[in-house]
N, C-alpha and C positions, 0 to 999 in steps of 0.2 A: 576540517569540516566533517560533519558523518550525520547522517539521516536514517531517524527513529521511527519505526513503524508500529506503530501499535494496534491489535488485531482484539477486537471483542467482541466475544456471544453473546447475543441479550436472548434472554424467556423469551418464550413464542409471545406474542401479541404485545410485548414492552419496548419494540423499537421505534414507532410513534412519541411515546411518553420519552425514550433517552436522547432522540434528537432533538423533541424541544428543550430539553433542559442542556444538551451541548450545546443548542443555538443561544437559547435565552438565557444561559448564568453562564457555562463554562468559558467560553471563548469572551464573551464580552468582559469578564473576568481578567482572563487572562493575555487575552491582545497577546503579542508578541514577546512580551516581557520574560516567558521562562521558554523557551526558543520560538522557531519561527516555523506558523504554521502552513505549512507545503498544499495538502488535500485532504478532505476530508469526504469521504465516500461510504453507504452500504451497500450490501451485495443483493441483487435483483435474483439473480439467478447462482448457481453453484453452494456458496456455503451461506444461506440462505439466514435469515436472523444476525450475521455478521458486518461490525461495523470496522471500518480501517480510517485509521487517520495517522498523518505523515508530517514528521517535525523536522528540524535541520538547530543543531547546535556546534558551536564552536567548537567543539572536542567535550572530553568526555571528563574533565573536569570539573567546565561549565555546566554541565548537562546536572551534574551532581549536584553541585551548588546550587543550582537555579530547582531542582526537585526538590530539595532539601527545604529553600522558602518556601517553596509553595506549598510545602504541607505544615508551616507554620499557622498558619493563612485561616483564620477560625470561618471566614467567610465562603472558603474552599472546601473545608470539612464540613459544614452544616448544611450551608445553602445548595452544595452543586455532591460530595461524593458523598453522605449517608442518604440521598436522595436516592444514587444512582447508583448505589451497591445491591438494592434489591432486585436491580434488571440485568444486573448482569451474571452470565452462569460461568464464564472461563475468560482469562487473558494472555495473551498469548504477546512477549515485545522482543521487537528484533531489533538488534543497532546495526550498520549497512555502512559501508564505506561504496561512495559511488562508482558506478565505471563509465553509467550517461547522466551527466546533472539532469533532474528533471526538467522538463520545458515547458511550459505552460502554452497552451491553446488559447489563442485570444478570444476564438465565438465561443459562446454557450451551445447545449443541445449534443453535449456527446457523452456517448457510452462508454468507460474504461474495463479494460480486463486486468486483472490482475492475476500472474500464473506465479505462483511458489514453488519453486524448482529443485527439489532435493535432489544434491547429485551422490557419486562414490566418494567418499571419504577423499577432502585432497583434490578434489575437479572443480571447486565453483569457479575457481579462476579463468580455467581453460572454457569453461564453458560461456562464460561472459564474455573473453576476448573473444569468442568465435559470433556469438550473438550481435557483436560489435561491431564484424570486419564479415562476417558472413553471411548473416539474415538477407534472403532475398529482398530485390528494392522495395517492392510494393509492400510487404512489409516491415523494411526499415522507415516508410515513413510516416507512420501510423505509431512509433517507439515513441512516448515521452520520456523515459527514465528505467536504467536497468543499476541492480544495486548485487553486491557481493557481502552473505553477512558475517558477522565477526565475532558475534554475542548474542545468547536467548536461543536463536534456532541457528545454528552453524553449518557449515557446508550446505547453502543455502546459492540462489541463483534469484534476484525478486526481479521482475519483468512486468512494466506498467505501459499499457498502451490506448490510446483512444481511437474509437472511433463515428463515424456521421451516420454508418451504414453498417450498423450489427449483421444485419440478411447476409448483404453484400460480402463480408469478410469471412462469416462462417462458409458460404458457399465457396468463398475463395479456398479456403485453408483446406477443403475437401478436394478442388478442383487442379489447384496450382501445383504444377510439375516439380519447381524447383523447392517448394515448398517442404513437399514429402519427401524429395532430397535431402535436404535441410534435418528434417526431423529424424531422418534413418543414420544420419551423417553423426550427429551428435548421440541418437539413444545410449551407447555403452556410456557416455559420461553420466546418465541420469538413473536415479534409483527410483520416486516416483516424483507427479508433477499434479498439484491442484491446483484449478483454474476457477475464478469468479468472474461475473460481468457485474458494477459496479455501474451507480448512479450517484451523482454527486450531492451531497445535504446541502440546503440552502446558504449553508454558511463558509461551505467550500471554497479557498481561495482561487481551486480549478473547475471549471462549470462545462 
């Protein structure tokens, strides 16, 4: 199994016009049939004009195979990507082998962060297993899904988390002791680290 993340800039003012067209043609399109869609999210705050959305394919042969139709696909090309190649300015795809499957939140009504964790050449590993076994409680349980990647953007650390009370957490992540432990404990593994807070597209399998 491995999980594809795909990160794109849209023009300023064209992210209205690309989520309805990822609601209303891409996904309804494409359902589940060329892998399986995880979340689909853009970014409120941080890397701002950016949309993330999150696949899960059998391996990386399928992943091929299954790209490969879909760009046969004259309903794919017309209707949904020469629509949406005007809105987009950069794409950026990661392929991720997991270290926490993701979990999915059963209520609606939450806020996701997403932090991009470039480490030293050679750390993502260490740095996940530490994530995994050392993240203080309060926030391990706000983790949906931490992923190590392997392709696109390498030595890479992806860390997805939700939560009910954005206020709440940022004051926390200032305030908690073990917290900033946590982060001084780990800084030599990391080279740098970008962070988004993420709201889910209406068509999100995670809300």
């Amino acid at each position: 199994m491995i999980d594809e993340l795909r990160v794109y800039r849209i023009v300023p003012g064209g992210l209205a016009d690309y989520l309805k067209l990822s609601g209303g043609v891409a996904i309804p399109f494409r359902g589940d049939k060329f892998g399986e869609l995880l979340g689909f999210w853009y970014a409120e705050i941080g890397a701002v004009n950016t949309v993330y959305n999150l696949w899960r394919h059998l391996d990386l042969n399928t992943r091929q195979a299954l790209r490969a139709e879909l760009a046969k696909s004259e309903v794919w090309r017309t209707q949904y990507q020469a629509r949406i190649q005007p809105l987009m300015q950069h794409q950026v795809i990661r392929l991720m082998t997991p270290v926490i499957p993701l979990a999915k939140r059963p209520e609606g009504g939450n806020t996701y962060e997403i932090r991009l964790i470039r480490t030293k050449a050679g750390k993502a590993p260490e740095l996940a297993s530490r994530l995994q076994s050392e993240l203080p409680a309060e926030f391990q349980a706000e983790n949906i899904g931490l992923w190590t990647t392997f392709a696109g953007e390498v030595n890479e650390v992806v860390h997805i988390s939700a939560y009910r009370d954005v206020h709440a957490r940022l004051k926390r992540s200032l305030e908690d002791a073990d917290w900033r432990r946590f982060l001084k404990d780990y800084g030599p593994l990391v080279d740098r680290v970008e962070s988004s807070l993420m709201l889910p597209a209406d068509h999100s399998p995670l809300k």
